[in-house]
ZAMARGU-4260 file (C-alpha; in steps of 0.2 Angstrom, whole numbers, plus 5000, padded with zeros to 4 digits):
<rodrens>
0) 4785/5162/4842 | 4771/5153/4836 | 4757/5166/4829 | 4743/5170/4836 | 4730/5174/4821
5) 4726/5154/4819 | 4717/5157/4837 | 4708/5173/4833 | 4690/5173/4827 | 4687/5156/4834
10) 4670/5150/4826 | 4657/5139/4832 | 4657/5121/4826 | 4642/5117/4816 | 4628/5106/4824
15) 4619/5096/4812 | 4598/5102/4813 | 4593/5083/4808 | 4605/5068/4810 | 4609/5060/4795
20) 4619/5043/4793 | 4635/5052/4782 | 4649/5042/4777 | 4665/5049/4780 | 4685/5047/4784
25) 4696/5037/4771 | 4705/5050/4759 | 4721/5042/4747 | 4728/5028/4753 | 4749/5022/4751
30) 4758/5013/4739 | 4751/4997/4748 | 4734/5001/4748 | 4723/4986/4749 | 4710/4983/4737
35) 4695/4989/4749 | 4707/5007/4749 | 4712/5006/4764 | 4732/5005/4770 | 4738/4991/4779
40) 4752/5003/4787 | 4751/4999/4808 | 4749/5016/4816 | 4759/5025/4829 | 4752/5034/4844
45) 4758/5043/4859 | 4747/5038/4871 | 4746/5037/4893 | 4741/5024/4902 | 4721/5022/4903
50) 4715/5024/4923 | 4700/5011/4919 | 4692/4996/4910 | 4690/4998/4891 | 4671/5001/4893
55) 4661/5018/4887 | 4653/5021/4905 | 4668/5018/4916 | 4680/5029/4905 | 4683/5048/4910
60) 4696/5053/4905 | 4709/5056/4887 | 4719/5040/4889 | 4707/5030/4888 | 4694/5039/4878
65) 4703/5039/4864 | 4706/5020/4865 | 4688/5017/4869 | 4681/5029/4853 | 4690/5016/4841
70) 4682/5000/4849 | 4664/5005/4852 | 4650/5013/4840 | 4638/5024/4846 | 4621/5032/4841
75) 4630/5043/4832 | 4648/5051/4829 | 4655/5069/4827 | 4666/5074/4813 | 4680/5084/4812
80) 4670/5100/4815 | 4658/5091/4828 | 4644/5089/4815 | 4633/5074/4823 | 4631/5061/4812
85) 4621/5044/4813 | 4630/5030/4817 | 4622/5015/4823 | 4605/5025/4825 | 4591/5026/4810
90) 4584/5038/4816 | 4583/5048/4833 | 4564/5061/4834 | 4553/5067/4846 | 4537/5076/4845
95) 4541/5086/4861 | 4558/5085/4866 | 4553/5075/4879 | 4552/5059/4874 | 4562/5051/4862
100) 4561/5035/4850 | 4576/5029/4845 | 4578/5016/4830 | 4593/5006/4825 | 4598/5000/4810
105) 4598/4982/4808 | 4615/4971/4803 | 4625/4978/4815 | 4637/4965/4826 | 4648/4964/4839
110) 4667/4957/4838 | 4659/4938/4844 | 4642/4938/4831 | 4631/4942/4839 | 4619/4955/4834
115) 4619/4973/4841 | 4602/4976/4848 | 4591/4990/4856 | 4592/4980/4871 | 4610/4982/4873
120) 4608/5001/4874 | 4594/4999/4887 | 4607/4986/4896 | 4622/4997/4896 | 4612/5011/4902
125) 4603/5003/4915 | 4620/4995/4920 | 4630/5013/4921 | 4617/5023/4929 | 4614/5012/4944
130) 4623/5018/4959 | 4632/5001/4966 | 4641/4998/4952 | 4652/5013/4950 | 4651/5022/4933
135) 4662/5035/4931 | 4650/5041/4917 | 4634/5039/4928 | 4629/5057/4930 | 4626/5058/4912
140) 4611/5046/4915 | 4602/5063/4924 | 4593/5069/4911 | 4583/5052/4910 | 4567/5051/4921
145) 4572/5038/4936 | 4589/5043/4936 | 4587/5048/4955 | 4578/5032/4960 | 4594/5020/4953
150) 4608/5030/4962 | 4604/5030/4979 | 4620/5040/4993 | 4638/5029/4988 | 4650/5026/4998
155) 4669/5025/4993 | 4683/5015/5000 | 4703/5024/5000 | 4706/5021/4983 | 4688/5030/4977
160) 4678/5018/4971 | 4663/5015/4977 | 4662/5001/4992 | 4645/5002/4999 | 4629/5012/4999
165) 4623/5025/5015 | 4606/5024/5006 | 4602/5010/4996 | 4594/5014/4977 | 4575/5010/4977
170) 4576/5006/4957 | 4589/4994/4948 | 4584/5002/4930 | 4577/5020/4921 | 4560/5018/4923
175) 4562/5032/4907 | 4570/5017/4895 | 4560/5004/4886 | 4564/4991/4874 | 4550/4992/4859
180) 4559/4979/4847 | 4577/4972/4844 | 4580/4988/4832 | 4569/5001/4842 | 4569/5009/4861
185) 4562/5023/4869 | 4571/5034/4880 | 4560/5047/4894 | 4567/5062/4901 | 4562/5072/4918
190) 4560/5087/4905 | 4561/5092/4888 | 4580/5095/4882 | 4582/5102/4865 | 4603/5094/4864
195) 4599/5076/4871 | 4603/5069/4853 | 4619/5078/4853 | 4628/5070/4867 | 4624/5054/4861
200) 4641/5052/4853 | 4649/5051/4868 | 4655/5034/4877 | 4644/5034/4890 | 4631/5031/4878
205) 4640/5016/4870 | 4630/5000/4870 | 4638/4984/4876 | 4635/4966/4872 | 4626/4955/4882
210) 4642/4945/4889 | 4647/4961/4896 | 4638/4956/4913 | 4646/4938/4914 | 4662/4946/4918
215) 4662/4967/4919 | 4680/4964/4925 | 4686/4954/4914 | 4679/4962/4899 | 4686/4978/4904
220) 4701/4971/4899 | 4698/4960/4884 | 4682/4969/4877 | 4669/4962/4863 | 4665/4977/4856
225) 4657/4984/4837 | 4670/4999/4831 | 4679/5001/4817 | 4692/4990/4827 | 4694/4978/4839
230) 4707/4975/4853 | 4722/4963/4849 | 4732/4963/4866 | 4733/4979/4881 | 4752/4978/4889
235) 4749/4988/4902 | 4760/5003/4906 | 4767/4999/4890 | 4754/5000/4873 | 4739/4995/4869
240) 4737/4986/4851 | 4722/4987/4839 | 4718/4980/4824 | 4701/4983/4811 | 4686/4976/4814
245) 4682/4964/4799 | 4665/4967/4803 | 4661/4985/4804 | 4654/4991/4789 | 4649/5008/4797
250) 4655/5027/4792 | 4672/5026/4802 | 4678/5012/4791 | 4699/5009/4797 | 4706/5014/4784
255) 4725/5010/4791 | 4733/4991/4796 | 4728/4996/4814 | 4735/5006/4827 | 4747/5004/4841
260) 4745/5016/4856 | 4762/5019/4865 | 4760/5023/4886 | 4774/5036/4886 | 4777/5044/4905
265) 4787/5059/4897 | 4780/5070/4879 | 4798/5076/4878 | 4800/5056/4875 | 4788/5055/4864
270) 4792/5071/4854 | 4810/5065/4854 | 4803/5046/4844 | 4790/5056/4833 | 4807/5067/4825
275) 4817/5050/4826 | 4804/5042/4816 | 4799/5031/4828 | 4782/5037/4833 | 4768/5043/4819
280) 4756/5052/4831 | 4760/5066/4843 | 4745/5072/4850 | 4755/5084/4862 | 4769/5094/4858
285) 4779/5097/4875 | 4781/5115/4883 | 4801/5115/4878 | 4797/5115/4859 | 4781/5125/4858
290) 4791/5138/4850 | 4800/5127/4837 | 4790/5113/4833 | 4781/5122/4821 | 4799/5122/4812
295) 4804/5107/4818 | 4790/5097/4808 | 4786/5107/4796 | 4772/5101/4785 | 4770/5088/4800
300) 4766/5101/4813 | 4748/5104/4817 | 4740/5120/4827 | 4722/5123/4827 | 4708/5128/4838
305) 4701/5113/4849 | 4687/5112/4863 | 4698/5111/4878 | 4699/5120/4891 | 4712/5119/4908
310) 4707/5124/4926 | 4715/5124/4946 | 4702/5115/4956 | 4698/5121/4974 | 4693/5104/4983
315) 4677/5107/4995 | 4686/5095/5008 | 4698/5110/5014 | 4696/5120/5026 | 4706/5135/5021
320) 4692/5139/5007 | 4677/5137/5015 | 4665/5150/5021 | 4665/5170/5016 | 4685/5168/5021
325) 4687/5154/5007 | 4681/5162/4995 | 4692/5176/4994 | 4706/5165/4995 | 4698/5158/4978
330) 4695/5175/4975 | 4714/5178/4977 | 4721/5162/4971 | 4713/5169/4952 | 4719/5185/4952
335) 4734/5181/4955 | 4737/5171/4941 | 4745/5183/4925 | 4738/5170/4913 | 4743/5181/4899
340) 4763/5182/4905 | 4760/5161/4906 | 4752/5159/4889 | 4765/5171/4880 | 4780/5164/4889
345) 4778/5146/4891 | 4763/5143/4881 | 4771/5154/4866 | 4755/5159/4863 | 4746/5141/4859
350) 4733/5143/4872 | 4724/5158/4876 | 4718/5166/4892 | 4701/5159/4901 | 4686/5170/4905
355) 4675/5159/4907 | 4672/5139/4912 | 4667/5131/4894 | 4676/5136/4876 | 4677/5148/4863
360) 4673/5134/4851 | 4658/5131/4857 | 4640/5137/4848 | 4635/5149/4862 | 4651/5153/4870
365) 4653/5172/4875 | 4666/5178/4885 | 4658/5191/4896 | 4650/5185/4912 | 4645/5194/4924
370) 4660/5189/4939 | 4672/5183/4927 | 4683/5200/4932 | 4693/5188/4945 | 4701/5180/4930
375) 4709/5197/4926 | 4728/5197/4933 | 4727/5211/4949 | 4740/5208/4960 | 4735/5221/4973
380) 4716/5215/4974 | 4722/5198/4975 | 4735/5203/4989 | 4720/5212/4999 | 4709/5200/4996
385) 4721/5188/5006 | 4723/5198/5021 | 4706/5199/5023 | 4704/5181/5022 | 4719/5179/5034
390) 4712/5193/5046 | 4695/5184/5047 | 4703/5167/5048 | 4721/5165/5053 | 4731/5152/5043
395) 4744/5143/5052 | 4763/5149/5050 | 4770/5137/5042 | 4755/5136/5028 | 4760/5129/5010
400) 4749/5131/4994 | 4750/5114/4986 | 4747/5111/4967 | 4746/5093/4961 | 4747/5089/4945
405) 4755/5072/4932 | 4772/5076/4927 | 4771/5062/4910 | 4761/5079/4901 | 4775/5095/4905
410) 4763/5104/4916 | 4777/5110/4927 | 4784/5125/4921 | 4765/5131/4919 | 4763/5125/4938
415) 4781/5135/4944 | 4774/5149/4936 | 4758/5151/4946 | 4767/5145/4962 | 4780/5160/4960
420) 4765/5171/4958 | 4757/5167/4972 | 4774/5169/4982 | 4778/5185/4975 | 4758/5192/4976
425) 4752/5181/4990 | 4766/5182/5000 | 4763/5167/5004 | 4773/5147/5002 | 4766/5136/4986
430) 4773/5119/4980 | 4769/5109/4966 | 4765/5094/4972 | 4769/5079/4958 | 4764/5061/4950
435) 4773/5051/4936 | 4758/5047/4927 | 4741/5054/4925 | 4729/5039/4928 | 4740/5040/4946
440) 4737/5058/4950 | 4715/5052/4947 | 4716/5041/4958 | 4722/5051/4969 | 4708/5064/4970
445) 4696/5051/4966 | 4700/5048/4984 | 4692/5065/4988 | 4696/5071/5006 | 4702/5051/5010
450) 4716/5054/4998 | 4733/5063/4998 | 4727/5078/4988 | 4728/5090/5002 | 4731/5108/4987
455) 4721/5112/4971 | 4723/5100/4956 | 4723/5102/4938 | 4709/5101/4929 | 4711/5100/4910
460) 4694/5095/4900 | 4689/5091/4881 | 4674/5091/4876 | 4664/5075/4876 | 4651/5083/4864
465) 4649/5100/4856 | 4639/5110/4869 | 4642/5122/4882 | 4632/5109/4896 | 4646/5096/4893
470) 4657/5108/4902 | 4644/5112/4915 | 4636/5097/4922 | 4649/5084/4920 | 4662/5094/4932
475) 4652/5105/4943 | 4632/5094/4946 | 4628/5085/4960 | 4624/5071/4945 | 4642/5070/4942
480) 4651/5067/4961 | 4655/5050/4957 | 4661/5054/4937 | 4672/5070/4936 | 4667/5082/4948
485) 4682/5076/4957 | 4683/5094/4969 | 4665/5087/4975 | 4656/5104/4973 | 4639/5106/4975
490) 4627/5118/4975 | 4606/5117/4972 | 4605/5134/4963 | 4618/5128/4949 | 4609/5112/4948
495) 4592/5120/4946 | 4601/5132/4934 | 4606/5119/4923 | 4589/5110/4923 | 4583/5128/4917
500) 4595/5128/4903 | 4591/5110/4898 | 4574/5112/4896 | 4575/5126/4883 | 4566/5125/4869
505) 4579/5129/4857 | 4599/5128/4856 | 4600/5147/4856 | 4590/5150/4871 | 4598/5135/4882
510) 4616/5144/4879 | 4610/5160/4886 | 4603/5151/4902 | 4620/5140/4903 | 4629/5156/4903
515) 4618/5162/4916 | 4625/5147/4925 | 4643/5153/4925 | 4638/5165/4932 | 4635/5155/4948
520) 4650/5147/4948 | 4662/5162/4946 | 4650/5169/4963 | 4655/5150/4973 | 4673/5149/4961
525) 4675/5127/4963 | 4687/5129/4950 | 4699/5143/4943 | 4698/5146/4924 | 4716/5146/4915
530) 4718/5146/4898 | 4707/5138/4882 | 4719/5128/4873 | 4723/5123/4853 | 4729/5106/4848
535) 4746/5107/4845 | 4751/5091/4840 | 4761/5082/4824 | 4764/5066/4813 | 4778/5060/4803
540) 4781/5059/4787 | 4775/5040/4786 | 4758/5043/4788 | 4743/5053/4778 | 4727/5060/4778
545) 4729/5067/4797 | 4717/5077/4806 | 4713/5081/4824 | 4691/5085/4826 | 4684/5099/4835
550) 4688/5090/4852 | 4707/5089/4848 | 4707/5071/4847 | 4712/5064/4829 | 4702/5054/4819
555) 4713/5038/4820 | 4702/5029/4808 | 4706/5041/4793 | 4724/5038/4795 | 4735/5031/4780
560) 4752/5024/4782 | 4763/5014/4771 | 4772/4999/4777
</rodrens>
């Protein structure tokens, strides 16, 4: 059984007080080191297939993330243990929280030339938060005063994207952004917020160029972009190929050939390739060999703490969990999970039990909320609680729980497990419900109650930047109904709650209030806290200098590998 200790005593990562461009990343190279040090060894990585276009705003989710975070450059970047570094941005200050001025240094360039500007900040913003055009990462556009005015009421068509607007915006841009010069822009917010510099790193936040707009749907899938690499060809369903940017002189210099992402639909696959050599990066070790792997790869196995965290959302759309009758069925639904049998028996003690909606890693993170007794295993409250719900609101006979979830990740045995607890406890039928791959089973409840997702769902989320908000807002705010609040909660008190915690005036007194905002959801339960996971992951013996950041992605950039 893998041990336990490694997730014991979980720290907080370091946020940096002042951001500082830092150089990092490199280490030795291989034999075939270039003169520059860096390998010229093409990279290997288990991969899925990305749901959207290859741009910062549209991407929500791991498959593409990780593609996206080598293409584009940011503000700035987080290292291994989430320290925000500068990137792009000279400097980032405000007098008063408030208002920000932002300067950028000069020389950078996109993959066609032309210089990256303050304007193609501004753009991209603009571009993302406006309501019409989609943007999965549009609610992270709030915080900025006019954000309101430029999303207006969407509609969405049968596949979830928007279609149409029921109330048109009556703003095309932030009235809180301004371009000063080519290398300076200032950004307004509705109210001071102590952390806005620390979600810059995420891809949201990524510029774009200005021929992103001749053609949004074509870039997407041939994008000019400014990282440390640029993209060579996308195969889709197949892999996705990257090669260094020649003209990124940045921090995240690659200091690798370039790097091949393989769209694998089953980790036991993938596992199977990384043993036979013919994979370098796992990033997910499947549930058959969490009790071996460790073995298996020996000095290629990797298990550590990460900011990720896995959840069972209750969609608003049905029925049987509305009103004071759904939520005891919510009520029910945790309790009834016996998260430490599932952890120790399946998980082989690689993920940890939730008792809360954020992350132990996380600077503020504390694991006693008031309400957060539902994710205690109580098979009799959970039975009684149940009844009462049935008694007050009679569920047809032939009633079945349905839980959907991919089946390219392993989540089935986890799934079984829960669904036999509820049939055991409940007394009641439960299904898994499941998709071959993960981009399908989004799109799917991207549909919201137009779709086939007629159960709870699996949540899983990392991190998008190191602060307990970025589990808050982005899953559960109003701000975030067309990004990844996919169970389409919402609820004015947590909303105003969050504004409260924003608008803190330190990091310390912000944490409290966010946990005062748990509260909140543990009283309305839109989700169901699981477990906090570790990255369990591994490479082979070909490649060097591999490491996984605080957000359990791996620095791909870092990597080394001899031809």
């Amino acid at each position: 059984m893998t041990p336990r200790k490694r997730l014991v005593g979980l720290g907080a990562f370091a946020l940096a007080s002042s951001l500082v461009l830092t150089a990092c990343g490199g280490g030795n190279s291989g034999d075939d080191a270039t003169g520059d040090g860096a390998s010229t060894g093409i990279v290997t990585i288990s991969n899925g297939e990305p749901q959207n276009p290859l741009v910062g705003s549209m991407t929500n989710e791991t498959e593409g993330g990780l593609v996206v975070q080598q293409l584009y450059s940011g503000l700035v970047y987080y290292d291994a243990e989430g320290v925000v570094h500068n990137e792009i941005a000279e400097s980032i200050e405000s007098d008063d929280n408030k208002t920000w001025d932002i300067t950028i240094q000069d020389g950078w360039e996109w993959s066609d030339g032309t210089p990256v500007t303050a304007a193609n900040f501004v753009d991209a913003w603009n571009w993302a938060a406006y309501g019409p055009n989609g943007a999965k990462g549009a609610g992270f556009f709030d915080p900025i005063e006019g954000f309101a005015e430029t999303q207006g009421v969407p509609e969405f068509d049968e596949e979830g994207n928007v279609s149409g607007m029921a109330e048109e915006p009556t703003a095309e841009t932030l009235s809180g952004l301004e371009v000063v010069s080519d290398t300076e822009f200032t950004v307004t917010l509705g109210q001071p917020e102590s952390d806005f510099p620390i979600r810059l790193g995420y891809s949201a936040y990524f510029p774009l160029p200005d021929a992103y707009y001749d053609d949004t749907a074509a870039f997407g899938e041939k994008p000019i972009t400014n990282g440390p690499y640029v993209l060579e060809s996308w195969e889709h369903e197949s892999e996705i190929k990257l090669v260094p940017n020649e003209a990124y002189n940045g921090p995240r210099k690659a200091q690798n050939g370039g790097l091949d992402f393989i769209v694998y639909t089953d980790e036991n696959t993938s596992y199977a390739d990384l043993q036979g050599g013919n994979l370098d990066i796992l990033e997910n070790v499947p549930t058959s060999a969490m009790s071996t792997f460790e073995e298996d790869l020996g000095d290629g196995a990797i298990s550590e703490p990460s900011a990720s965290f896995a959840a069972l959302t209750v969609p608003e759309w049905l029925p049987e969990f509305q009103g004071e009758a759904g939520l005891k069925r919510r009520q029910a639904l945790s309790m009834a999970i016996n998260r430490e049998q599932i952890t120790e028996t399946i998980f082989a003690g690689t993920r940890i039990p939730a008792t809360d909606f954020t992350s132990p890693v996380i600077n503020g993170w504390t694991g006693e909320i008031p309400g957060n007794e539902v994710t205690t295993y109580n098979a009799e409250e959970a039975k009684a609680l149940w009844d009462e719900a049935n008694a007050e609101d009679p569920l047809p006979d032939d009633y079945v729980l349905t839980i959907h979830t991919n089946t390219d990740s392993d989540h089935q045995a986890w799934v079984e497990a829960v669904c036999n607890g509820y049939i055991n406890d409940l007394d009641i039928k439960c299904e898994m419900t499941g998709y071959p791959t993960f981009d399908e089973v989004l799109n799917e409840r991207d549909k919201g109650p137009d779709g086939k997702v007629d159960g709870l769902f699996r949540a899983g989320w990392s991190a998008d930047y190191p602060s307990l908000q970025n589990y808050l807002g982005p899953l559960y705010s109003k701000a975030a109904l067309a990004g990844s609040n996919d169970g389409r909660y919402e609820s004015d008190e947590f909303d105003a709650a969050l504004k409260e915690a924003a608008a803190a005036p330190s990091l310390d007194e912000a944490n409290v209030l966010y946990n005062k905002a748990q509260e909140i959801l543990f009283k309305d339960l839109p989700g169901i806290p699981l477990w906090y996971y570790s990255t369990t992951a591994g490479h082979s013996e070909y490649v060097d200098n591999v490491e996984f950041g605080w957000d359990s992605m791996p620095l791909l950039y870092e990597v080394t590998k001899t031809e």
